[in-house]
Structures are given as structure tokens and as C-alpha cells.
C-alpha positions in Angstrom: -76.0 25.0 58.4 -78.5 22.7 57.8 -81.7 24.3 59.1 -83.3 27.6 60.1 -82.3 31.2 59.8 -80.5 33.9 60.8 -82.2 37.9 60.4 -80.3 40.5 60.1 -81.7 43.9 59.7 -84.5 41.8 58.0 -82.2 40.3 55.7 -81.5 36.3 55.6 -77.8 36.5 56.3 -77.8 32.7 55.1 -78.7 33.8 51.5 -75.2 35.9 51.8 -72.0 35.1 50.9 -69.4 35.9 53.8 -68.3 39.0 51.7 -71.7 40.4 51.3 -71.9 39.4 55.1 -69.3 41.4 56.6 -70.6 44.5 54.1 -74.0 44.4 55.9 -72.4 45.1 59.4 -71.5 42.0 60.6 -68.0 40.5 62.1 -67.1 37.2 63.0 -63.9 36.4 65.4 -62.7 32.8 65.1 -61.7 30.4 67.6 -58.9 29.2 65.6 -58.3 32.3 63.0 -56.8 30.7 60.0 -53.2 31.9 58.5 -53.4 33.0 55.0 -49.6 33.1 54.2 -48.9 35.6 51.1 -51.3 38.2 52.5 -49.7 40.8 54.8 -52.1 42.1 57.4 -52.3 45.8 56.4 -53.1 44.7 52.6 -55.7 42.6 54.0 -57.7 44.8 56.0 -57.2 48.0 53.6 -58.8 45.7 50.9 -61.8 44.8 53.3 -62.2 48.4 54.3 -62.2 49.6 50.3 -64.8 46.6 50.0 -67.0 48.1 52.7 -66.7 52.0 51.6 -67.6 50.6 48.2 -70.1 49.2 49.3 -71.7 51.9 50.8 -70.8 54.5 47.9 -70.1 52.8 44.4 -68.3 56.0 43.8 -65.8 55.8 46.7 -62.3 55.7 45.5 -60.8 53.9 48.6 -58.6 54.4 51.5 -55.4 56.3 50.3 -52.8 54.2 51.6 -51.2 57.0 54.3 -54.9 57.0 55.6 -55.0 53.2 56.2 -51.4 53.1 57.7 -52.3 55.7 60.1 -55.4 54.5 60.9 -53.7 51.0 61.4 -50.8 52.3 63.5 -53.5 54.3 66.0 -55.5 50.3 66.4 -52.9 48.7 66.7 -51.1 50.9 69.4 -54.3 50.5 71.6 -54.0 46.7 71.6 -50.0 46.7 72.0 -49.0 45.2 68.8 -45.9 46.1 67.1 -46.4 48.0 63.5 -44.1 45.5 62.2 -47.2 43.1 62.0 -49.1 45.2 59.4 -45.8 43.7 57.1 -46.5 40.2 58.3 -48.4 37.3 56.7 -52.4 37.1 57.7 -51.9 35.2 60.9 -49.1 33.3 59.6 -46.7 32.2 62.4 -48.8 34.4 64.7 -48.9 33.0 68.8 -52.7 32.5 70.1 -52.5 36.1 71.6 -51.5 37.9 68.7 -54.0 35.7 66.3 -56.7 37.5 69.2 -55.1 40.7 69.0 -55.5 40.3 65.3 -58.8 39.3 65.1 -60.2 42.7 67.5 -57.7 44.7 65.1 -59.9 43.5 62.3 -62.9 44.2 64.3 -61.9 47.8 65.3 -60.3 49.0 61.9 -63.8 47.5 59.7 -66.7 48.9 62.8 -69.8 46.3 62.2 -72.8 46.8 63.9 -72.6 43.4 65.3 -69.5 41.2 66.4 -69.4 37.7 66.9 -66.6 36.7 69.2 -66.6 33.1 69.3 -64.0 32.0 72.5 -62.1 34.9 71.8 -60.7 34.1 75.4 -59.2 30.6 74.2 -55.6 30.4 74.5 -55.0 33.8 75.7 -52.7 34.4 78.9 -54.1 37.0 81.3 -51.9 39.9 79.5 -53.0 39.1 76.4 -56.6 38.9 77.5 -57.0 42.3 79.5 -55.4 43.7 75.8 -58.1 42.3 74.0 -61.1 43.0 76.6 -59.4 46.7 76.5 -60.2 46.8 72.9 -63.4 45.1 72.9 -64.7 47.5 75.4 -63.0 50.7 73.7 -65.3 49.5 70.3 -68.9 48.9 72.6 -71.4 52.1 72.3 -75.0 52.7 71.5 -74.5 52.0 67.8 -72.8 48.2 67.9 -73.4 45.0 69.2 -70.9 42.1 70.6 -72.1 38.7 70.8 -69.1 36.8 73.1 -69.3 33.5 73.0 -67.1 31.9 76.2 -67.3 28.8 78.5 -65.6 30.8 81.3 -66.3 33.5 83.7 -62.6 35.0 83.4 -63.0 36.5 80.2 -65.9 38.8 81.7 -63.9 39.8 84.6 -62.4 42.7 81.9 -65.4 42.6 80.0 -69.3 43.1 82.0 -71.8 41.9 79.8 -75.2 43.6 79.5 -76.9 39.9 79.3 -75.6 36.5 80.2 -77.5 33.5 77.9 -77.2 30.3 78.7 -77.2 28.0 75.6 -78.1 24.1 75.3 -79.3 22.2 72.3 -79.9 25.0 70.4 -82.1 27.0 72.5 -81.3 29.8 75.2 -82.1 28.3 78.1 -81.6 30.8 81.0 -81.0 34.3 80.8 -79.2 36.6 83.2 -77.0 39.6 84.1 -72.9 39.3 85.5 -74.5 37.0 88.2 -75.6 34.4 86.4 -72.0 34.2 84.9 -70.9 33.9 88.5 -73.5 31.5 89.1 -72.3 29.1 86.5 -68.8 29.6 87.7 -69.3 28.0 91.0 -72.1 25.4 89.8 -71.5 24.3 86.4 -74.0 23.7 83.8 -75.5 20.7 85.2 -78.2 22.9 87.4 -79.3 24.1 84.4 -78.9 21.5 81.4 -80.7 18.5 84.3 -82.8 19.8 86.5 
């Protein structure tokens, strides 16, 4: 990031490292989720959960570990992902669908207050998409926030946004409901990026 900012709550998020990031409320969902071989998924996210609770209560002991298996088990169940993959290596050897998967587990076991979901459709076959729009919509209510980012309408078949923003040279440059999704569908960007 070279210029600008980005408010949070009133906060400069820029002025944050990533860890004091995701302890403010927000989540980000790569693309291309990296693989961190060594660290097994369920270590992983009961180590970001103790960071949050911390966090929040200097005094908080943690997640006892039946807890967080539990609580894994029940996520993980919703998105149809075997248990065996809280035993597995962060992303390590994981297919497109189950980096996804992995990514809205992540999402759903730490609850931000905003998600980032950048092409969280890329890759994904139409099983493994309807899995992770079922979870994305099982985490939306009144109290968090989803920012999808996608080039494609197919995604939102599973997932109806509230507001459709169009995007160009770092500036919104339309925004819409479903039907400007659709819109773009059939026409493109050109309509809107050369008028």
C-alpha cells in the first residue's frame, strides 16, 4: 500500500499489524491461501481464537482444547469437510475447494465483524461452491459484514448480495442491487469502464 487509508471503527487499520488486524474484527480470505506446512489446522485456528479471547480479556485462559475440537467438528460438519483435516498441515496439499472450505472455516470458527472474501469463487467447482456460499450465508446477520470480491455473477447465484459495487481505477464507479450483477453478466464492463 502505497497511499491512502483504510478506517475501521475509526482506527487506521494500516497502522496495524495483521495480528492486531484480525483482533479488531476483521478477516481476510485469500485468492491463493498460502500452505504453512508444520502447522495443523486445528492448532492454527485454536491459537488465533486464544489470541482474540485475549485480546478481549487479558485474563482469559483460552479455549480448553475439548471446547475447540468440538467447536471445530460442528464448522466443519456444516461445510462437509472431513475431521481428519483439523490433523492436517495449514493448507498443505489441500485442492482449490478445500483451501475455500478452509478459508470460511477460519472465518466461522474466529466471527469478525467484517470479512473480506477476495475471489473466494476462484477455482471452485459448483459443489464446492454452493458449500462455501452455504457457509458464508449461515455466518451473515445484523452484527457482521462480508465484503465479496468476484468477477462473476455465479458465485451470487448462492449468495444475494445487499449491494453490487462496481470498481475501476480505484474508485466505485456504479452501484447497484442483484441486477446490476446480472447486468454486467450479459454486458461486460465495457458499458461502464468507456462510456
Amino acid at each position: 500500500i502505497t497511499d491512502g487509508e483504510v478506517v475501521f471503527k475509526g482506527e487506521d487499520m494500516l497502522e496495524l499489524g495483521p495480528d492486531e488486524r484480525s483482533r479488531k474484527g476483521l478477516f481476510l480470505a485469500f485468492q491463493y491461501p498460502f500452505a504453512i506446512p508444520g502447522e495443523n489446522v486445528a492448532n492454527f485456528l485454536r491459537t488465533a481464537i486464544n489470541s482474540r479471547r485475549k485480546a478481549e480479556d487479558s485474563e482469559d485462559k483460552g479455549i480448553p482444547i475439548p471446547e475447540c475440537r468440538k467447536l471445530l467438528k460442528d464448522k466443519m460438519s456444516s461445510l462437509d469437510m472431513s475431521h481428519d483435516v483439523a490433523g492436517r498441515y495449514l493448507n498443505d496439499g489441500f485442492s482449490g475447494g478445500e483451501k475455500k472450505r478452509n478459508e470460511v472455516l477460519q472465518m466461522l470458527t474466529l466471527e469478525p465483524e467484517l470479512s473480506i472474501l477476495d475471489e473466494t469463487d476462484s477455482g471452485l467447482d459448483i459443489d464446492s461452491m454452493k458449500v462455501v456460499a452455504s457457509g458464508v450465508n449461515a455466518f451473515r446477520n445484523e452484527k457482521t459484514s462480508s465484503l465479496i470480491i468476484t468477477h462473476y455473477e455465479r458465485l451470487l447465484n448462492y449468495i444475494t448480495p445487499d449491494y453490487v459495487h462496481v470498481f475501476h481505477n480505484g474508485v466505485i464507479i456504479k452501484t447497484g442491487d442483484i441486477q446490476l450483477a446480472k447486468d454486467l453478466e450479459k454486458r461486460g464492463y465495457e458499458w461502464l469502464t468507456n462510456p
